[in-house]
C-alpha positions in Angstrom: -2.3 0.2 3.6 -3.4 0.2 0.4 -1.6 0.8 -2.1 -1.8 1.4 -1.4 -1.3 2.2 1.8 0.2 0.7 4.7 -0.6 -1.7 6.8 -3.5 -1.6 9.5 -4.7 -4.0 11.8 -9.0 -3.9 12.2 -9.8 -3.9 8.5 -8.2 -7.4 7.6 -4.4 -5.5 7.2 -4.8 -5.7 3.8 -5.6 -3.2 0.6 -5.9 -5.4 -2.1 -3.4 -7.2 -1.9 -4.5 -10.5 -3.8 -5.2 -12.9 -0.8 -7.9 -12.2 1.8 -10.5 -13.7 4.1 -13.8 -11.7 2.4 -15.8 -12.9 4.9 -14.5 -10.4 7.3 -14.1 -7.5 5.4 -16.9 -5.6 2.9 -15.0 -4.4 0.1 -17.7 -2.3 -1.4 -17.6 -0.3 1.9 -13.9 0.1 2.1 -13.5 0.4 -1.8 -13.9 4.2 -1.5 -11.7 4.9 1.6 -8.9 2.7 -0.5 -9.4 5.0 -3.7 -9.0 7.8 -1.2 -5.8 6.9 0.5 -4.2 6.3 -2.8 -5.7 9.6 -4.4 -3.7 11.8 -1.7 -0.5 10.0 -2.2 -0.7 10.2 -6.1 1.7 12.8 -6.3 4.3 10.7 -4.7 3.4 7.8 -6.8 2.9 10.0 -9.7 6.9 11.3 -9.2 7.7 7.2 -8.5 6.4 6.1 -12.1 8.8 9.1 -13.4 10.8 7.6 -12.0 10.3 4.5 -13.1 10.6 5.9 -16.8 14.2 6.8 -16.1 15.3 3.1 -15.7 12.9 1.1 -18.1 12.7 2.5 -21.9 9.2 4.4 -21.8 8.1 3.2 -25.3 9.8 -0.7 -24.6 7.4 -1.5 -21.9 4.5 -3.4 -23.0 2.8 -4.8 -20.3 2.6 -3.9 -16.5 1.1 -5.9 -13.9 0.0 -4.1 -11.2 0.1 -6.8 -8.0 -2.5 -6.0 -5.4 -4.0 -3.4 -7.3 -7.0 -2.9 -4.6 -9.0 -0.2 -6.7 -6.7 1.0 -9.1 -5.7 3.7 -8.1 -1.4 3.5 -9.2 -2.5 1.1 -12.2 -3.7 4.1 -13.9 -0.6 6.2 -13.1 1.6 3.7 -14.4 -0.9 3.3 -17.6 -0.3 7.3 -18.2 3.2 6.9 -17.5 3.7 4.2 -19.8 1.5 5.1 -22.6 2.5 2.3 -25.1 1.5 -0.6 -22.4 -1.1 -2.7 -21.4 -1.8 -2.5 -17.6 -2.9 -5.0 -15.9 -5.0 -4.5 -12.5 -4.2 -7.7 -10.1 -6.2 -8.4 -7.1 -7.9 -11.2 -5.1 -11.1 -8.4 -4.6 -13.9 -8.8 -7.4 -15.1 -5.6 -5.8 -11.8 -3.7 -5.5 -11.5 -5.2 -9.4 -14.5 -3.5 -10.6 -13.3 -0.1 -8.8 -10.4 -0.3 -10.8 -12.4 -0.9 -14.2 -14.8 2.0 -13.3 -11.8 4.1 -12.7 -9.8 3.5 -15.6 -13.1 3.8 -18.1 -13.4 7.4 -16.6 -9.8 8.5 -16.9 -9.9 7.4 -20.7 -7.4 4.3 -20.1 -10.2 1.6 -20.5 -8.8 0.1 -23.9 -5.2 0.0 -22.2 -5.9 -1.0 -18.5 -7.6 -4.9 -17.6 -8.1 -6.1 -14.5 -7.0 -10.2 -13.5 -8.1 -12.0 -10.0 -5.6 -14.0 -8.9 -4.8 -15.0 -5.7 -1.6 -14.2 -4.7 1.5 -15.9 -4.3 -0.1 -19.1 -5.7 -1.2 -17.2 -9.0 1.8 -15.7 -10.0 3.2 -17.7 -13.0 -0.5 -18.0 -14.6 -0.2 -13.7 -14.4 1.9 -14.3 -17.8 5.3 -12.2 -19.2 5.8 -8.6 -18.3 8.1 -5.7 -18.7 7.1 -4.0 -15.6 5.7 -5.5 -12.1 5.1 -3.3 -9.5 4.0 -4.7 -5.8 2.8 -2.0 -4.0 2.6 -3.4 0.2 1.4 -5.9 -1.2 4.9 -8.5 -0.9 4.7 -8.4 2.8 1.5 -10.6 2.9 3.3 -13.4 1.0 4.3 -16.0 3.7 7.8 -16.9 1.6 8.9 -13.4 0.1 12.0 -15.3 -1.9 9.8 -17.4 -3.5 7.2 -14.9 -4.2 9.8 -12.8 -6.2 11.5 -15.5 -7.5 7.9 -16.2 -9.1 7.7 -12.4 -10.7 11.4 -12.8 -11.8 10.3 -15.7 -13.6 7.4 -14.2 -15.7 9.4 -10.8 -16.3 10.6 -10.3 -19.8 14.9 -10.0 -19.9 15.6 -6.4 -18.9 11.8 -5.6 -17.3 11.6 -4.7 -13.7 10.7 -5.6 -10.3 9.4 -2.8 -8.2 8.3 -3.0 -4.8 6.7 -0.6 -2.7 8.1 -1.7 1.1 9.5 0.5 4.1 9.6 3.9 4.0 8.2 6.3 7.2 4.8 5.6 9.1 1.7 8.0 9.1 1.9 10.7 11.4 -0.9 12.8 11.7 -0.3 14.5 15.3 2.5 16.6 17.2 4.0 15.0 20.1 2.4 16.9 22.7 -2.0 16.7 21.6 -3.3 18.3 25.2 -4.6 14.7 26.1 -2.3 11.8 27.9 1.0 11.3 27.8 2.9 12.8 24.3 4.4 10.3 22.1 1.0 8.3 21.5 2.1 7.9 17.3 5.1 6.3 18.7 3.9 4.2 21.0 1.1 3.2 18.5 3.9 2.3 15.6 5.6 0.0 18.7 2.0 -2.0 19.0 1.9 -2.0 15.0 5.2 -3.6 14.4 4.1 -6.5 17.4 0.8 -7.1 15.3 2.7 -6.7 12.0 5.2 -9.3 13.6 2.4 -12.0 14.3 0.2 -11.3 11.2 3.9 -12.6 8.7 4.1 -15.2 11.4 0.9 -16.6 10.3 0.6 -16.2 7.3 1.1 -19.7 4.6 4.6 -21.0 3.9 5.6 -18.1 5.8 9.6 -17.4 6.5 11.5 -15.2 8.6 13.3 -13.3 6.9 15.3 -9.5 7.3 13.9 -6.5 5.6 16.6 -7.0 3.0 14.3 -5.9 0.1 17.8 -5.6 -1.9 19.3 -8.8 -1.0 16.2 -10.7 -1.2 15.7 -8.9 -4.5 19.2 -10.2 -6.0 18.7 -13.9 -4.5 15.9 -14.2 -6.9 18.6 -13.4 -10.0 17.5 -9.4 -10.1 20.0 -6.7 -10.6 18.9 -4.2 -8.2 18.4 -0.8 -10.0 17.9 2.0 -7.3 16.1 3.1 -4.3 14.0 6.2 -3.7 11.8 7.5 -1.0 8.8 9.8 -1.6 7.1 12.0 0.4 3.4 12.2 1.2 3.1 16.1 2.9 -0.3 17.0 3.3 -0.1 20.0 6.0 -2.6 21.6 8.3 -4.6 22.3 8.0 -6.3 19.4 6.9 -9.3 19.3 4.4 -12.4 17.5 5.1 -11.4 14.4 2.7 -8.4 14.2 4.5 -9.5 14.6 8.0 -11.9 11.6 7.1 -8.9 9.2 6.0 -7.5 10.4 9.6 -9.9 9.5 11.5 -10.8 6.3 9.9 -7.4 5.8 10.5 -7.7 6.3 14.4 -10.8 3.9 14.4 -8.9 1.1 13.0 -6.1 1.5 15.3 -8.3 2.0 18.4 -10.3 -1.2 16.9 -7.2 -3.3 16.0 -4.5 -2.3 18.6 -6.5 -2.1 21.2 -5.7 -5.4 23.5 -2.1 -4.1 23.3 -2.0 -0.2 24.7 -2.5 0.6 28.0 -5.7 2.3 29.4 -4.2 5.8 29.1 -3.9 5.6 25.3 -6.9 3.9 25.1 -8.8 6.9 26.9 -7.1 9.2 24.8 -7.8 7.1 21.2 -12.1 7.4 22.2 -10.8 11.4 23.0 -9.8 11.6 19.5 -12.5 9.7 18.2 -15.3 11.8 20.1 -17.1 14.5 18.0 -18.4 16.0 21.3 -14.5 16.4 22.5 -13.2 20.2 21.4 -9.5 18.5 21.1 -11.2 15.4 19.0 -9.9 14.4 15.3 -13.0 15.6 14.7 -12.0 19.7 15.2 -8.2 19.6 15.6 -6.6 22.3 13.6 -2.9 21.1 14.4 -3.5 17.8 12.1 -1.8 17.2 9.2 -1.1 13.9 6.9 2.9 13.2 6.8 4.2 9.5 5.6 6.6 8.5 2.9 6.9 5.2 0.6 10.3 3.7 -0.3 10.5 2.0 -3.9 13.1 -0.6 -4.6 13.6 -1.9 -7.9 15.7 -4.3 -10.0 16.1 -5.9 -13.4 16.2 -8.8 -14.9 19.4 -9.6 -17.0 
């Protein structure tokens, strides 16, 4: 989900991505769980824009747009990464916008980071030229993903790059064997994921088929691609109260979202793990821990 962060059904799937239905979703209330999810993987995105300054010149990269930005969290990262550069924030989320402004005020960045509403892929060519544009989950709610980063390789400056944030491990917060039901309930969740994950592309506008080919799809819109790296998000037991939260507000999606699609066993266990009253809930485990890890693909323009 959101940024930053993957994607979860029961909360609208999205994190700021730049195209939404609001009226299902209050993005005041889930501003602060956003900015959360993204604050515990900052060391991995932190290492990512590093990265990132390895294969762009840091001092030649004048302005990054940040495409479904949700509250900010990255775009200031990249803005301290790239110090000479104007950051832009891009979201279809007035309220996950003014996050983003409040956040980059208090971290100093307010004369270098801006904030655009756009809704996304439709909005791409009015984002203007950039050096830098990094989509962050956010290209997998883009019916046509070829013509979505044909649309970025068209407003990139010669030699900028494209870096998307796509792949990499699912969450896993539990060993295989929790005390309730059968073991393997991650895996089994990730199976009824990728079936909802399948149907939400499906309908999505202009949507296409099309392989996981980030790569391929990344040199059939003209890119050179430029490297590959995963990064890990290890938060161990145990788990601090913040984290725990992000856990179980993860569990409460999935149990909301997934549920027409799991069996009654793993439902039982899900409102187990949910219960405060159960000793082997989310709630008091002391064998949870936070484990995931995002893949970044880039290329380059020229």
């Amino acid at each position: 989900m959101s940024q930053h962060h993957a994607s979860h059904p029961g909360h609208g799937h999205r994190h700021g991505h730049g195209h939404h239905d609001s009226t299902h979703l209050d993005w005041s209330e889930m501003a602060a769980l956003l900015e959360r999810q993204a604050e515990i993987a900052s060391p991995a995105y932190t290492e990512a824009a590093a990265w990132l300054g390895t294969l762009a010149p840091v001092q030649g990269v004048r302005r990054i747009l940040d495409v479904g930005s949700g509250p900010g969290v990255v775009t200031g990262l990249l803005a301290e990464a790239f110090p000479a550069a104007e950051t832009v924030a891009v979201d279809g989320a007035p309220e996950l916008l003014a996050r983003a402004r409040v956040r980059a005020e208090a971290r100093g960045l307010g004369a270098r980071v801006s904030t655009r509403r756009a809704e996304l892929p439709e909005g791409i060519a009015a984002l203007g030229q950039a050096d830098l544009i990094w989509a962050g989950n956010s290209l997998h709610h883009m019916g046509d993903q070829s013509a979505a980063l044909a649309g970025f390789a068209g407003i990139l400056n010669p030699g900028g790059l494209v870096v998307l944030v796509e792949g990499g491990l699912p969450r896993r917060h539990l060993p295989q064997n929790i005390g309730i039901g059968r073991p393997g309930l991650e895996a089994r969740l990730d199976a009824a994921h990728t079936e909802w994950f399948g149907e939400m592309r499906a309908e999505l506008p202009g949507s296409k088929d099309e392989p996981d080919d980030w790569r391929a799809l990344l040199a059939g819109a003209g890119l050179t691609p430029a490297g590959t790296r995963t990064f890990l998000v290890d938060v161990p037991a145990p788990l601090s109260p913040a984290v725990r939260e992000l856990v179980l507000a993860h569990y409460e999606r999935l149990r909301e979202g997934l549920a027409a699609r799991l069996d009654a066993d793993d439902k039982e266990t899900l409102d187990r793990l949910l219960d405060p009253a159960d000793a082997l809930s989310l709630h008091h485990r002391t064998d949870l821990f936070h484990l995931t890890a995002h893949t970044v693909h880039t290329a380059r323009k020229g």
